[in-house]
N, C-alpha and C positions, 0 to 999 in steps of 0.2 A: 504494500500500500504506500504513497507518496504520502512524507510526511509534511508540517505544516509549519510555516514559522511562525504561525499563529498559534501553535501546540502549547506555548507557555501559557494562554491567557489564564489566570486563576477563575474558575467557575463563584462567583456568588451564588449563595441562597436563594431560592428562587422565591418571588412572594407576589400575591394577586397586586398589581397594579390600581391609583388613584382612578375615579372611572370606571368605565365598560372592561371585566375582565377580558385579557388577552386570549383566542383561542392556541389550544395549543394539539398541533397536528399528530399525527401516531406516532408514537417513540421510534426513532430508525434500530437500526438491526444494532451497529457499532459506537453510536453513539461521536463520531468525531465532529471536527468543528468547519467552515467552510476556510479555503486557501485561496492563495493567488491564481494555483494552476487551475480550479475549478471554473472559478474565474472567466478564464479563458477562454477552457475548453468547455465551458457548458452545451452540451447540443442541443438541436432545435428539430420536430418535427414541423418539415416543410411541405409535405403532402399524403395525402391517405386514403386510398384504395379497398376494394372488396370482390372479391370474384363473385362470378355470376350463381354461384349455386352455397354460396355465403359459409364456403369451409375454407375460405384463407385469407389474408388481406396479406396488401404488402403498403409499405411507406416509405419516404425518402427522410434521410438523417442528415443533418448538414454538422458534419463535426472539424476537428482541426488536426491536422499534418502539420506537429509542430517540428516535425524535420525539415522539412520543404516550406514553412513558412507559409502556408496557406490553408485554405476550407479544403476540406475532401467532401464529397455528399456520397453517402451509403445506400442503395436499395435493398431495404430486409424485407422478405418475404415470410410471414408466420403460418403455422397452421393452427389455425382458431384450438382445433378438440384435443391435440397435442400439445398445443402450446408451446410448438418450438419455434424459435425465432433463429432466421438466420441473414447475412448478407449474400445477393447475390452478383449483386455490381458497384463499382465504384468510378466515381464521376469528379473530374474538378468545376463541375454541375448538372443537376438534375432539377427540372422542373415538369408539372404537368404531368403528373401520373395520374393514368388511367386503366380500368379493366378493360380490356378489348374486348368490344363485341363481337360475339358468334365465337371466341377460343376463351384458352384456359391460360391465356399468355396477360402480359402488360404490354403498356405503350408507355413512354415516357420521353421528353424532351432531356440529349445529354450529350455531353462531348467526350467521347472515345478515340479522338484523336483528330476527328475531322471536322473539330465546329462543330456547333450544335446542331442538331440535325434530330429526325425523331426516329425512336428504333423502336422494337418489341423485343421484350428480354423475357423471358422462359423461367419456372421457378427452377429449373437443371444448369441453372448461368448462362442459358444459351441463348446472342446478343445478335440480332438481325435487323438489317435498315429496312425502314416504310419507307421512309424519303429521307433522301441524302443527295440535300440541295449542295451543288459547288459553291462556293463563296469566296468572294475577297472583303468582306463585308463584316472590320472591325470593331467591336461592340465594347462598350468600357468608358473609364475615366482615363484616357490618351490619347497623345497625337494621332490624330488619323483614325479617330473611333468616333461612330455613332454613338450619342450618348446610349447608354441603357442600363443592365442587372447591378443592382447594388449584391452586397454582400461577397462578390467575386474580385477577380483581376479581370485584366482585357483577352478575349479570346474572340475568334469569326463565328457567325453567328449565319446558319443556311435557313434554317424553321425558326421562326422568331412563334409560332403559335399553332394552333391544332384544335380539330373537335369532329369526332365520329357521330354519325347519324346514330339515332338508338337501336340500327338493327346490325349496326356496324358495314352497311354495304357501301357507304359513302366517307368521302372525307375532304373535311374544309382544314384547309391550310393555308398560312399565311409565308414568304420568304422575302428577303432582303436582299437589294440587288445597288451595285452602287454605279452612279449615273456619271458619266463622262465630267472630268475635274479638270477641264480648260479651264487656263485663266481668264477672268472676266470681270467686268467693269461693273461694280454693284452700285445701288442706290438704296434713297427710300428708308423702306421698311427692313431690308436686307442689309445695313450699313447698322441697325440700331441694332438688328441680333448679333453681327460679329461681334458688336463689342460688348457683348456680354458672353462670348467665347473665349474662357481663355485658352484652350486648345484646339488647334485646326480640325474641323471635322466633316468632312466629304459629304459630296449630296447622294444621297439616297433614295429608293423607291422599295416602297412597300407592293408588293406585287399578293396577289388573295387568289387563291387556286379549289379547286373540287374535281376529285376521283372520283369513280363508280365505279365499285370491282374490279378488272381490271383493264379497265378504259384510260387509256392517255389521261391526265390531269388537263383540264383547261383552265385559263385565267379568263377569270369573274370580274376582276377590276384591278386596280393600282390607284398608290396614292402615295403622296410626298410624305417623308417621315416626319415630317411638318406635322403630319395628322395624328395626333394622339391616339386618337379612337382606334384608328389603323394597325400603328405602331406599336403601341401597350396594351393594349386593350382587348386584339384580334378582333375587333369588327362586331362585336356582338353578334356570333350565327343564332339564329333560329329554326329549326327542321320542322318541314314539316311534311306530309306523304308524296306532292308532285313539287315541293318547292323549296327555294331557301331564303332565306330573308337574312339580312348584314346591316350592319349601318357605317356610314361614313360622318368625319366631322363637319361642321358647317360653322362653327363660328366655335373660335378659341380662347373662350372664357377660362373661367379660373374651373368651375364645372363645364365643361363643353355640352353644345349641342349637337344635333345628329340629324342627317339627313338617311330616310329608310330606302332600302334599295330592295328587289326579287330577282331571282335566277331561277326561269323554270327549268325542271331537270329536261335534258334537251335540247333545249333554247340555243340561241346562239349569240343574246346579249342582256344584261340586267336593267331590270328597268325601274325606274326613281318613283316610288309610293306617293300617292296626295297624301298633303299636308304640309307645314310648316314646319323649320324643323324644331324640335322638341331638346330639351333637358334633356343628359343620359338617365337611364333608372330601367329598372329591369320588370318582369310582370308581377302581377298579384299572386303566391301560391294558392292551390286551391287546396280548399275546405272539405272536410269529411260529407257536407250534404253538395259538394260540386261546385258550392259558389267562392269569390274571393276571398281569402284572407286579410282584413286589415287592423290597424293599431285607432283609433280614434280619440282625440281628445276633448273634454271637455273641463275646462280651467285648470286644476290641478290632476286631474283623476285621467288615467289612462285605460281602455279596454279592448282587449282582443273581440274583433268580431269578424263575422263571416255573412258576408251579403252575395245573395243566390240572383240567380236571373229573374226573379220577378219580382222581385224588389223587396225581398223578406230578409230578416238578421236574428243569424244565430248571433246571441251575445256570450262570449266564455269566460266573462268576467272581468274585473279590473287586473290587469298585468302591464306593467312599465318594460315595456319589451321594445328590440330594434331589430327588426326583421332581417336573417343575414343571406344572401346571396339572392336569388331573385327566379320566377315559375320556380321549376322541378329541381331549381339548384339550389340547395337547401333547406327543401322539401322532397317528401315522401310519404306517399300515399298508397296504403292498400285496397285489397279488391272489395274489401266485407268497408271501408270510409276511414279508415286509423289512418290521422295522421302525425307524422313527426313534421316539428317545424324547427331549424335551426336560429337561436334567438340569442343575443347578447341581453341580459338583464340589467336593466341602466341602476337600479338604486341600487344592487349587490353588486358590483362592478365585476359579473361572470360570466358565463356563456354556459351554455347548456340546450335541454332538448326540452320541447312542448310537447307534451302527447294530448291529442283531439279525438274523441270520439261523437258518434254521431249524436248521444245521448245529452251531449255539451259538456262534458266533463274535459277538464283539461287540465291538466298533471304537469309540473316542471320536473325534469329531470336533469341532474342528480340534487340531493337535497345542500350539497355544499359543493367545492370546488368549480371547476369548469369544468364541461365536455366541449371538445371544438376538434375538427377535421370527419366531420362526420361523416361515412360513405356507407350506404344503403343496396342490399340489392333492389335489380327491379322491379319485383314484388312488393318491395318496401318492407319483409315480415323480419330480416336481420340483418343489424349494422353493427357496425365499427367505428370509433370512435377512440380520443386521447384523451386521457382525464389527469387533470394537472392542475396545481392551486402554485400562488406563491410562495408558499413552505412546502409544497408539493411536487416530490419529481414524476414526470407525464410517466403512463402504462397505458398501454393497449387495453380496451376494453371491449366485449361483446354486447350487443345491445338486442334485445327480443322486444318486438314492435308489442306485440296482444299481448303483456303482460307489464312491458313496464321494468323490467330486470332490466341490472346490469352487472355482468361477470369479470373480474380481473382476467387478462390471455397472458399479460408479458410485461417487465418493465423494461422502459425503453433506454434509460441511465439507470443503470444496478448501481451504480461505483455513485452516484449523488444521493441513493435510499440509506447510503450508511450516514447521512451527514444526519447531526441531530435536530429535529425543525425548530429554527427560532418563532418565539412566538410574537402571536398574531391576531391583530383584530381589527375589524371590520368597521368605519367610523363615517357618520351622519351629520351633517352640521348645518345652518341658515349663513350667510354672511349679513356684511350690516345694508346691502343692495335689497336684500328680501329673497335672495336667490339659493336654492338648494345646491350642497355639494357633497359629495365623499370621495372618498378614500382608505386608506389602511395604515395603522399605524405596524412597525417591526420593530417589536422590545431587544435593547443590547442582552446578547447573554449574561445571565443573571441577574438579571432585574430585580432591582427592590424596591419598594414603595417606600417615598419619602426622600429617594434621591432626585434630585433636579438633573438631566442628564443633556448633554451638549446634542441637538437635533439639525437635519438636515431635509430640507425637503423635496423631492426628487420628480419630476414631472414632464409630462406631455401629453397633452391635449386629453382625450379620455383614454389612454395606454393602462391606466395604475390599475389592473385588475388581474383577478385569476390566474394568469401565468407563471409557467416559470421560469423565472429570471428572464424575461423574454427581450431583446436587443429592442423592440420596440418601444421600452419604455425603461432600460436599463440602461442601454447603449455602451459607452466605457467608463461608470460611475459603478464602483464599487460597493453596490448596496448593498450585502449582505455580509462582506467585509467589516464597511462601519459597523455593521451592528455587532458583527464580533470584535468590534473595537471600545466599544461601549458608546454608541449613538444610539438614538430615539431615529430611524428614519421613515418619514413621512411620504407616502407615494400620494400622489394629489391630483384630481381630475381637473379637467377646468368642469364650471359648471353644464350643468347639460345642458345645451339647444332646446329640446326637445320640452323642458317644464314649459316653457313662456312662449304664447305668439310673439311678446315683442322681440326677444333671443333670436326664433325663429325669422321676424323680419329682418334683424341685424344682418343675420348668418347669410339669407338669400341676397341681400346687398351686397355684402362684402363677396360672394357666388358671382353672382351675376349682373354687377355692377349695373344693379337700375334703379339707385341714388334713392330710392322710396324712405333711407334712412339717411339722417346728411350724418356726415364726417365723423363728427365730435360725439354720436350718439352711438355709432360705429365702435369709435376708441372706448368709450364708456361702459358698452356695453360685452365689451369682448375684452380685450385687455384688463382695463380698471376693473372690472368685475370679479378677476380673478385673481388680481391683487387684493381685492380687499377678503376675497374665500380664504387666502393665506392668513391676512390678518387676525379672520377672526375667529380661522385656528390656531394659530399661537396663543390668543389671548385665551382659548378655551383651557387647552393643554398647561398654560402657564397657571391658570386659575386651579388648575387640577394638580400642581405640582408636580410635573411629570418633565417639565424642561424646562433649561435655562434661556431663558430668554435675550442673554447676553454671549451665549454660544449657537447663536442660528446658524445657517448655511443653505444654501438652494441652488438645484444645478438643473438643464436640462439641455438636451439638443434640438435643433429645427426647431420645430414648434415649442420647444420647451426652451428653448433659448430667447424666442421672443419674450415667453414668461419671465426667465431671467436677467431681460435688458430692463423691460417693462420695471419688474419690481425693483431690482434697484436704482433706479433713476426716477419713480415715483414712491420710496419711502426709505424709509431707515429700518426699516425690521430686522433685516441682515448683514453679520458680520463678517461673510464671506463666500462668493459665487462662482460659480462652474460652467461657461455657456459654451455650448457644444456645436459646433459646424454651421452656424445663422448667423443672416445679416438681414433677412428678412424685415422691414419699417427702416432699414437707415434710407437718407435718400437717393443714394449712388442706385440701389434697384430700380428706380422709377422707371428708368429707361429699358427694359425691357418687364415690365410687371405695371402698364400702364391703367391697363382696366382695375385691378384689386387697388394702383393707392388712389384712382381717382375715387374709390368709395372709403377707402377710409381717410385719404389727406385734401380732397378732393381738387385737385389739381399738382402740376409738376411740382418742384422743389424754388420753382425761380415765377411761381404764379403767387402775386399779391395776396390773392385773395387765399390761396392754402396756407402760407406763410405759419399763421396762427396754429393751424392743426399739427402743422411738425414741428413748433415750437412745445408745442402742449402732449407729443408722443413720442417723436422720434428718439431714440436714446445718445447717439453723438451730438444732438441739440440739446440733450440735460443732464451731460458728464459733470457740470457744476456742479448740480444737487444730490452726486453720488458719495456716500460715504463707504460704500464696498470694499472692498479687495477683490477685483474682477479679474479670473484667469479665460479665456479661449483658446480651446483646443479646437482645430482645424484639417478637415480633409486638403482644405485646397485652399490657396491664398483668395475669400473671400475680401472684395474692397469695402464692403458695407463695414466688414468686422474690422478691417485692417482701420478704416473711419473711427469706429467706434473706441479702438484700440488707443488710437490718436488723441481724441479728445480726453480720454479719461488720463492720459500721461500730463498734457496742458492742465488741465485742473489737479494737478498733484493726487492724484486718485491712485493708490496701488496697484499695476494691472498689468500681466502677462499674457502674452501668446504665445503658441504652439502650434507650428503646420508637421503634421506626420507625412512623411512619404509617400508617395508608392511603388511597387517594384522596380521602375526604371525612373532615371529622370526626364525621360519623356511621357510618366504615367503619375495620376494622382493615386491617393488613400480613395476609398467609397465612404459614401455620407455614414453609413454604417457600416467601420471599421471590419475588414476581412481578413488585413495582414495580421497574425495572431499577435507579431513583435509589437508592432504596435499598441494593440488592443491592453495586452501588458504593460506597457509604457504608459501609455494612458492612463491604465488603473489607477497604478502609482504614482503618479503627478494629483491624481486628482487624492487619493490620500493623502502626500505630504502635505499639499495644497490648504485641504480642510484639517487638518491635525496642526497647522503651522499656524494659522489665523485663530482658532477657533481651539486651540489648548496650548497651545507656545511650544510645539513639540517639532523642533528642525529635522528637515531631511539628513538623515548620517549618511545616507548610500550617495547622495548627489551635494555634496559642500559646495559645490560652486551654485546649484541652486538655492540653496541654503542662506549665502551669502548676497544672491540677489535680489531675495525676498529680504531679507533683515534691509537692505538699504533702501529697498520700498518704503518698509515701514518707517524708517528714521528721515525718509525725506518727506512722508507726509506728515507726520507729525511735526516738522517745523516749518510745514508749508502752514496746518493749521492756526500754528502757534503764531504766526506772520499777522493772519489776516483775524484772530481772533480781537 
């Protein structure tokens, strides 16, 4: 077993907590403490599968070759009644697993050597191409790469997408082709995106393909990689007996819209649907009596209901639910009307399963943690599913539709069940806006009631839930570290959308930039709102005597780094911050993010009349009012951050930066950190970081950083002292 340098920490007494007692998850097997290497290599289910006759499932594992310096992703293939789990291919990526229709095989998106391409892999390891597009067609953060797959390095990229008809006769597919790279005289609209590249990256064509048996593949359409919906998205197919339906982008909003297209099988060209073009969003699944599933609100109260074609409602009661994936994706329906519905639970911040019966009964399943990756046969009568909590390492689980069980098959990290679960509880709160929030508090090991304990609050957008350790809301911030360090750490939602029309009107403005909200109400209600959710948990927690209020900290990336700028440059709450790969609100963005600041600044950076709004948001405009100690760690040399960087040096503010690498120096880091060296680097910056501010405790392993944080702090303090 690898041992810990954390091994020394003295265990305290354990004792119920001031407040809502902590839950505390099942004792592990070995009882040790979490490391750096855990850290690291934490793996991640990235996909989950079921064979058609529901005795096997297979998933892809994205874990870390920390010889080679990079991800490896794993395809295990289980047998449910056995319960044996094994690998049977490995990938420096796999995405898009599926059960092949009409065999006993998978399909999966992966690079075996030749660019990603789509193969079918055998539960015998035996690895065969469906399509194996040629490519020159760079993918990645580098020179000469299409942007695209976080979590990886740069590799060619032939299948960018895929989806089998349900009888499996067919196949839409999407490939990337790159378009002649003469040099040429740009203008316009194509002069403002360069300059928000800071790597060269070649034109490209999205090319959208459909096979039948084995009929030559024809192309269906093309479109600029320009097109999101194209690009990322694959087009949204729809199948249906003689036709296929796709949609393309039509305007490139922050949500895009879509223009709908048909391909009758046969035909010889696609032809564009009446209507205007719409929001993306996906269908209404259907209901045990046939008709749609929806969520409906009415002021505070939320209810699942099911409206039939003639204009009747099953009501299944009040549930604060968020409907995930969209028709038959994320739904499952049998012959006798059971249905599974895959739902995020907004007040318990989990995921899990709905069971609907005709009768109107509707059952959450599981009664704790998350279920999420849920694959169902076609029947709908058994699925598969990861069940995983944030003290919780993911295992494989069987799920029986007509009953409502659910069985342990597999764990899918053995080596993270021996860690012992810190505890854990589940936490409710109002801010002083009127607006509901939670999140989770994570007790340092050994907690005792009556100590005041140095906290950190850790966030992004609504990430903080059910997971484990999951990069989308952990990223390179070592939260379960601190806690074995002796921190209170705080996982913190922003408020939900979803309580409030007026949230709900903000959120479509700042979407769809149609100004129905002006500017400042925008900032107020989106930002500020979630400054003050922090504030008036400190003051709860501090009233409860569970933290020190003179030991805070708050880190986040992307979206949680807005949080991060936001709060510290509208308060003082915090003694020391973490903002992670965002520049998001400075105003170096405008120029390419022109529709989003016209709703929230409502004009450029040099327009009179916005002036006020990014006086009143922007955070390089209110570096003055920063008392922080501000660190950024960075994929790529962001200008917004490198802005913000600036201003907070000029107003004598403590504040470092850090841009990590990537494998070459013609290649960046990905927004979320894939090179493992890095990812470790990171931890520990962001340890010393908060240990050095926030308990006076120097980095020993990096003296030179040690040395440049102590003369931060002695130049601010007589910077203070100046103008006191």
């Amino acid at each position: 077993m690898r041992t810990s340098h954390l091994a020394a920490i003295s265990l305290l007494t354990l004792a119920l907590p001031a407040g809502p007692a902590p839950a505390t998850a099942e004792r592990a097997v070995e009882g040790r403490v979490w490391t750096l290497d855990d850290m690291v290599e934490v793996p991640e289910v990235k996909d989950l599968a079921i064979s058609h006759d529901g005795t096997r499932a297979a998933y892809v594992l994205r874990t870390v070759d920390v010889a080679k310096d990079r991800p490896q992703y794993e395809l295990h293939v289980v047998d449910i009644g056995a319960r044996r789990d094994r690998v049977v291919a490995t990938s420096v990526l796999m995405t898009r697993l599926s059960a092949r229709p009409g065999r006993a095989t998978w399909s999966v998106l992966a690079n075996f050597g030749k660019g990603l391409n789509l193969y079918e892999v055998g539960d015998d390891a035996g690895i065969a191409p469906i399509v194996e597009s040629r490519t020159d067609v760079l993918v990645g953060n580098a020179d000469g790469a299409n942007f695209g797959y976080d979590e990886v390095g740069p590799m060619p990229v032939g299948v960018a997408f895929y989806d089998w008809s349900p009888d499996g006769t067919r196949l839409f597919y999407t490939t990337l082709e790159a378009e002649e790279a003469a040099s040429r005289v740009i203008g316009g609209a194509d002069v403002t995106d360069a300059s928000a590249q800071r790597r060269w990256r070649p034109r490209v064509r999205v090319r959208l393909h459909l096979r039948g048996g084995n009929d030559k593949p024809v192309e269906i359409a093309s479109a600029p990689a320009e097109d999101r919906v194209a690009r990322y998205m694959g087009a949204f197919p729809h199948w249906a007996s003689d036709h296929l339906d796709y949609a393309l982008q039509a305007v490139n909003n922050p949500t895009p819209s879509v223009w709908h297209y048909r391909w009758e099988f046969g035909g010889a060209k696609s032809t564009l649907l009446p209507g205007a073009p719409e929001l993306i969003g996906g269908d209404a699944p259907t209901g045990p009596n046939e008709g749609k599933i929806l969520v409906t609100r009415t002021g505070d109260e939320a209810r699942l209901i099911e409206r039939v074609h003639n204009g009747a409602s099953f009501d299944y009661g009040a549930m604060n639910v968020q409907l995930l994936g969209d028709g038959a994706n994320g739904s499952w329906r049998t012959a006798d009307g059971i249905v599974m519905l895959s739902v995020r639970l907004i007040d318990e911040a989990r995921f899990g399963l709905v069971r609907l019966d005709r009768r109107g009964k509707a059952t959450i399943l599981p009664a704790k943690d998350s279920l999420r990756h849920c694959a169902f046969t076609r029947d709908a009568l058994r699925g598969v599913c990861i069940r995983e909590g944030l003290v919780k390492s993911p295992e494989l689980v069987a799920v029986t539709t007509a009953s409502g069980r659910i069985d342990p098959v597999s764990q899918i990290a053995p080596h993270y069940v021996a860690i012992e679960p810190l505890q854990l509880a589940e936490r409710s709160w109002s801010n002083s806006f009127g607006f509901k929030n939670n999140g989770f508090i994570i007790y340092p090991r050994g907690y005792r009631r009556g100590v005041r304990y140095p906290a950190i609050i850790v966030t992004h957008s609504p990430d903080a839930d059910q997971r484990f350790a999951s990069p989308d809301l952990v990223w390179s911030y070592p939260v379960y570290l601190l806690a074995e360090r002796g921190y209170v750490v705080l996982l913190v939602n922003d408020p939900p959308v979803s309580q409030s029309p007026i949230l709900q009107k903000a959120q479509e403005t700042w979407n769809s930039c149609d100004g129905r909200t002006p500017p400042w109400e925008v900032q107020r209600l989106t930002w500020l709102n979630t400054v003050e959710s922090y504030r008036s948990l400190i003051n709860l927690l501090s009233t409860e005597g569970l933290i020190d209020r003179e030991r805070l900290g708050i880190a986040g990336y992307s979206a949680g780094s807005q949080m991060v700028n936001v709060a510290v440059t509208q308060s003082n709450l915090f003694k020391a911050a973490s903002s992670g790969d965002g520049a998001y609100l400075e105003p170096a963005a405008n120029r390419y993010l022109q529709c989003s600041y016209q709703a929230v600044y409502g004009g450029a950076p040099g327009d009179p009349k916005a002036m006020p709004n990014y006086l009143a948001l922007a955070p390089s405009y209110r570096a003055r009012y920063v008392t922080t100690p501000v660190l950024q760690q960075l994929a790529e040399p962001r200008v917004g951050a490198v802005d913000f960087y600036q201003a907070l040096q000029s107003a004598n503010v403590p504040a470092d930066i850090t841009l990590y690498p990537g494998e070459t120096p013609g290649a960046d880091e990905t927004h979320l950190f894939h090179i493992p060296s890095n990812r470790r680097a990171a931890l520990i910056e962001n340890l010393d970081w908060f240990d050095f501010w926030l308990r006076g405790i120097a980095p020993t392993s990096h003296p030179e950083r040690a040395a440049r944080w102590e003369k931060m702090r002695a130049q601010s303090v007589t910077a203070r002292k100046a103008t006191d």
